[in-house]
N, C-alpha and C positions, 0 to 999 in steps of 0.2 A: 504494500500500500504506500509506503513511502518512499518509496522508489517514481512508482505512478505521482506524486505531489512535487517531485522536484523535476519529472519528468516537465509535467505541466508549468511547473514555476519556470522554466528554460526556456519553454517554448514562446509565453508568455513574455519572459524579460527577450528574448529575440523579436519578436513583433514589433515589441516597443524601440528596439533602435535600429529596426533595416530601415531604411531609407525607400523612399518614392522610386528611385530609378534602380536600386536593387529589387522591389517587387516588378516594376517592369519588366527589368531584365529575367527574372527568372520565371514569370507568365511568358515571355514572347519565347523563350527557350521552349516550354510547354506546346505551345504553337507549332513551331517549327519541325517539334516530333510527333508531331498531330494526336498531341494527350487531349487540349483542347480549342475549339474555336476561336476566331477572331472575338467575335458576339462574348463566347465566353469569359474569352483574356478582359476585356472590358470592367467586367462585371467583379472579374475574381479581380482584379486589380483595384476596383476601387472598394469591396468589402475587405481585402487584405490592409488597403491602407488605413481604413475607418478600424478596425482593428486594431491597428500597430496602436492608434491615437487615445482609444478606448484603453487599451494593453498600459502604455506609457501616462497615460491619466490615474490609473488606478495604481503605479507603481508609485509616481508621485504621491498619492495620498497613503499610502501603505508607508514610504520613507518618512515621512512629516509626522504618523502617528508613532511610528516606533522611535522617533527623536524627538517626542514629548514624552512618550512613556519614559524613556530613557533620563531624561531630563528631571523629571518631576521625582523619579525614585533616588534621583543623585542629590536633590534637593537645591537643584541652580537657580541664581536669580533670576528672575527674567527683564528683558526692557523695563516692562512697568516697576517691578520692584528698585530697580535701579532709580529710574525717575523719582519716584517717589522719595527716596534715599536724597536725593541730589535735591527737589522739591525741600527737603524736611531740615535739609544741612545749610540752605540759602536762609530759609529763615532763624534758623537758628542763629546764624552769623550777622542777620537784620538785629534780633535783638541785642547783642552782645557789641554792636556800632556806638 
């Protein structure tokens, strides 16, 4: 089973970084051995690329969530706490003028 899940996680993180003109390229390759149509290559060409985008969408939000989990078990500041910090140390140095 876990074999099958990293299978998928490859295939997936591959989607997300071929490029436009490498699906091209490997649809008209298809073509050419007549795996499949003109009409076809079309079609698998632009569901391959909505894929990759979909594919590379959801890996961006899978990275962001595991580098907040990460972050929040480590106990790091964040911007806002920082601000606030910097906010609470300006006035502090207003009253002591």
């Amino acid at each position: 089973m876990m074999d099958f899940v990293k299978k998928g996680l490859a295939f997936g993180l591959g989607l997300a970084v071929i490029s436009k003109e490498q699906v091209e390229k490997l649809v008209n390759e298809m073509v050419k051995k007549g795996e499949l149509s003109k009409e076809e290559s079309k079609d698998m060409i632009h569901q391959l690329i909505q894929r990759g985008e979909e594919e590379k969408d959801g890996l961006k939000r899978l990275v962001r969530e595991q580098l907040k989990q990460m972050t929040d078990e480590l106990n790091l500041a964040t911007k806002d706490d920082i601000q606030r910090l910097e906010q609470r140390i300006q006035n502090l140095e207003k009253r002591g003028e």
